[in-house]
C-alpha positions as CSV (number, residue, x, y, z in Angstrom):
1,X,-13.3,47.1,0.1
2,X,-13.9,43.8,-2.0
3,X,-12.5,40.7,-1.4
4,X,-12.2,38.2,-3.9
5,X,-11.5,34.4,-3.4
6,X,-9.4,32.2,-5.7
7,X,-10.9,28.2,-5.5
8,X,-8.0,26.1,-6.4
9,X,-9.3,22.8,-7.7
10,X,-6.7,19.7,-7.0
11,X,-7.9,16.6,-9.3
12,X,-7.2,13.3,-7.1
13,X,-5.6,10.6,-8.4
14,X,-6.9,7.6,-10.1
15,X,-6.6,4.4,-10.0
16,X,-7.7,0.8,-9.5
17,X,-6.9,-0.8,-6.2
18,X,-6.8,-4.9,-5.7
19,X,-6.5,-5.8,-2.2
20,X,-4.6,-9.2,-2.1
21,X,-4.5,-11.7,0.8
22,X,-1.7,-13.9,1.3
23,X,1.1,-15.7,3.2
24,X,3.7,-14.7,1.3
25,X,6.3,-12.6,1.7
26,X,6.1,-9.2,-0.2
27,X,9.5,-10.3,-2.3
28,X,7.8,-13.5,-3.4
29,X,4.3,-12.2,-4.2
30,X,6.4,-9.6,-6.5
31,X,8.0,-12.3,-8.2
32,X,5.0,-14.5,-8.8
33,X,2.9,-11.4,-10.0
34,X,5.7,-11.1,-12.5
35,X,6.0,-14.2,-13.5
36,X,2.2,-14.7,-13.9
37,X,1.2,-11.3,-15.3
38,X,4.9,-10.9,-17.3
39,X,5.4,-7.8,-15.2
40,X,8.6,-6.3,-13.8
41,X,7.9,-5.6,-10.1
42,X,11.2,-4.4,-8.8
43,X,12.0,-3.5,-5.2
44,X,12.4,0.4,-4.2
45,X,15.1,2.1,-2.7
46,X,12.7,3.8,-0.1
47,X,9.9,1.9,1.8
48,X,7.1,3.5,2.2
49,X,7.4,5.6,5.6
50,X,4.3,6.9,7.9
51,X,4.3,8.2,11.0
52,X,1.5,6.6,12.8
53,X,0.7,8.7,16.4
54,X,3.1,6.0,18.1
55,X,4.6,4.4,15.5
56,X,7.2,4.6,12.7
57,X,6.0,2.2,10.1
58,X,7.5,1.4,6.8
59,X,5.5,-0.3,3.8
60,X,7.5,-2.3,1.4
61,X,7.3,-1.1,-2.2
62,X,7.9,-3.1,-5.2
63,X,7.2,-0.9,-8.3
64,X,6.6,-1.4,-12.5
65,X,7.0,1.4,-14.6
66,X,7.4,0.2,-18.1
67,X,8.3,2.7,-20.9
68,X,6.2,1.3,-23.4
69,X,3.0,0.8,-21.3
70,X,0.2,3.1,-20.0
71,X,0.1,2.6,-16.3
72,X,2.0,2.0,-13.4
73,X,2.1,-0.9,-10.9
74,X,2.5,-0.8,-7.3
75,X,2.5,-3.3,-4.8
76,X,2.8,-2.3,-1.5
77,X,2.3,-4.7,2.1
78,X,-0.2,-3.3,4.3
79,X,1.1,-4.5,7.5
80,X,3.9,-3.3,9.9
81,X,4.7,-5.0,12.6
82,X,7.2,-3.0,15.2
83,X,7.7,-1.7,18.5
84,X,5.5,1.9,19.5
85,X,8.0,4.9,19.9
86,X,9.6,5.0,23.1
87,X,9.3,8.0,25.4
88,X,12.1,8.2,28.5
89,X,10.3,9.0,31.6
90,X,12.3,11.8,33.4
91,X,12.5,11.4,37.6
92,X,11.3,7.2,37.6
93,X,13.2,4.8,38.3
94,X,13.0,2.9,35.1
95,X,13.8,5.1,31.9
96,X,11.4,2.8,29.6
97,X,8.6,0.6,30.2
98,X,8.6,-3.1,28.2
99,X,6.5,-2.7,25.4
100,X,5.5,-5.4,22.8
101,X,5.7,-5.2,18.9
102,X,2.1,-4.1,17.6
103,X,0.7,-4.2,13.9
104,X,-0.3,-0.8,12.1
105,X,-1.9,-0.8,8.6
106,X,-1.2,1.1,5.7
107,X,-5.1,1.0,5.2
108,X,-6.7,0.6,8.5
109,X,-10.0,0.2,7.0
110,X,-8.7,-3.3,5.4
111,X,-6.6,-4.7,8.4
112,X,-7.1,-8.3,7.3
113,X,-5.6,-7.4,3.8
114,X,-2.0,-8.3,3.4
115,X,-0.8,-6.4,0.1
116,X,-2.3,-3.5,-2.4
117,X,-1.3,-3.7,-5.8
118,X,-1.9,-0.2,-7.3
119,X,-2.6,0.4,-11.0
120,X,-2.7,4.1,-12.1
121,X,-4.2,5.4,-14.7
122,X,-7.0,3.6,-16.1
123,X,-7.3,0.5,-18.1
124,X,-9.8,-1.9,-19.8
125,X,-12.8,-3.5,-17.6
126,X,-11.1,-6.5,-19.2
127,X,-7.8,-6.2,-18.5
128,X,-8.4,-5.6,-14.8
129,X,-10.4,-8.7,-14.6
130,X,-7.7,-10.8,-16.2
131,X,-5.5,-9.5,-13.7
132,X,-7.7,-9.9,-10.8
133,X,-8.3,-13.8,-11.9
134,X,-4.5,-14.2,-12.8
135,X,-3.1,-13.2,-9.4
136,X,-6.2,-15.6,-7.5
137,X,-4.4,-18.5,-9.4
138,X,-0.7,-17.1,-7.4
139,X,0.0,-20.6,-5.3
140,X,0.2,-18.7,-1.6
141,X,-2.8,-16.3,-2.7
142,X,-5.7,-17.0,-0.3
143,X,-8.1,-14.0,-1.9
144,X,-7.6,-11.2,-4.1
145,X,-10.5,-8.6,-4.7
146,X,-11.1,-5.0,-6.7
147,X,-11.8,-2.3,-4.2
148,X,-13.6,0.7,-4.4
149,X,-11.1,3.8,-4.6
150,X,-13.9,6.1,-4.2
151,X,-15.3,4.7,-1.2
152,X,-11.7,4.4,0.7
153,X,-11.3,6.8,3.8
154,X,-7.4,6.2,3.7
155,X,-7.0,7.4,0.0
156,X,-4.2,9.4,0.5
157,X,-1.9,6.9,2.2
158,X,-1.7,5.3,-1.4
159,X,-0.2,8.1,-3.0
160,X,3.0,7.2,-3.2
161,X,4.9,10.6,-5.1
């Protein structure tokens, strides 16, 4: 008997990534981006939610999808800080044990990065650069930086759909 074998081929996503350190809170970065880069950054209904092996984290997600432009803009925070999932202990004394709130990362390769802002599809080299110097310029931005999607082990946390 003959088999036969079907390969599926899934294309991955692209997109530019600009990792983005800063003090700021994620709803002030997404109005400063805004006002600097004349975008519309607005806050979604959903955070982005993972479930970590003992955590429940949720991402905030600010999102920009103009009608009359080509791509899509994300910015999402990195960092959750919360408390691990609880587990009762059956037969001890104590039903839980005092735990203290821990940070989990979005992207655990980049823990020191505060914020991702994700731009699908792809635009000009020059574009992407004035973006990149407009958002250093953000008063409360320490550092912002391209990385390299290709190169990124946590790829698929940044797909968002």
């Amino acid at each position: 008997m003959q088999s036969h074998k079907m390969l599926l081929e899934v294309e991955d996503e692209s997109f530019y990534l600009i990792a983005i350190y800063s003090s700021l809170e994620g709803y002030k970065l997404a109005y400063f981006i805004n006002k600097y880069l004349k975008f519309k950054l607005e806050r979604e209904r959903k955070d982005i939610d993972f479930n970590h092996a003992e955590y429940d984290a949720f991402y905030a997600l600010y999102s920009h999808k103009a009608p009359n432009s080509y791509y899509s803009l994300d910015l999402v925070s990195n960092k959750f800080k919360g408390e691990p999932k609880r587990i009762l202990s059956s037969g001890s004394l104590f039903e839980e044990e005092e735990v203290s709130p821990q940070e989990v990362y979005l992207i655990p390769e980049y823990s020191k990065v505060d914020y991702f802002l994700k731009i699908s599809e792809e635009i000009p080299a020059k574009e992407f650069t004035r973006m990149l110097n407009k958002i250093s310029q953000i008063p409360g931005v320490q550092g912002a930086y391209a990385v390299d999607v290709n190169n990124l082990k946590s790829k698929q946390n940044l797909i968002f759909e």
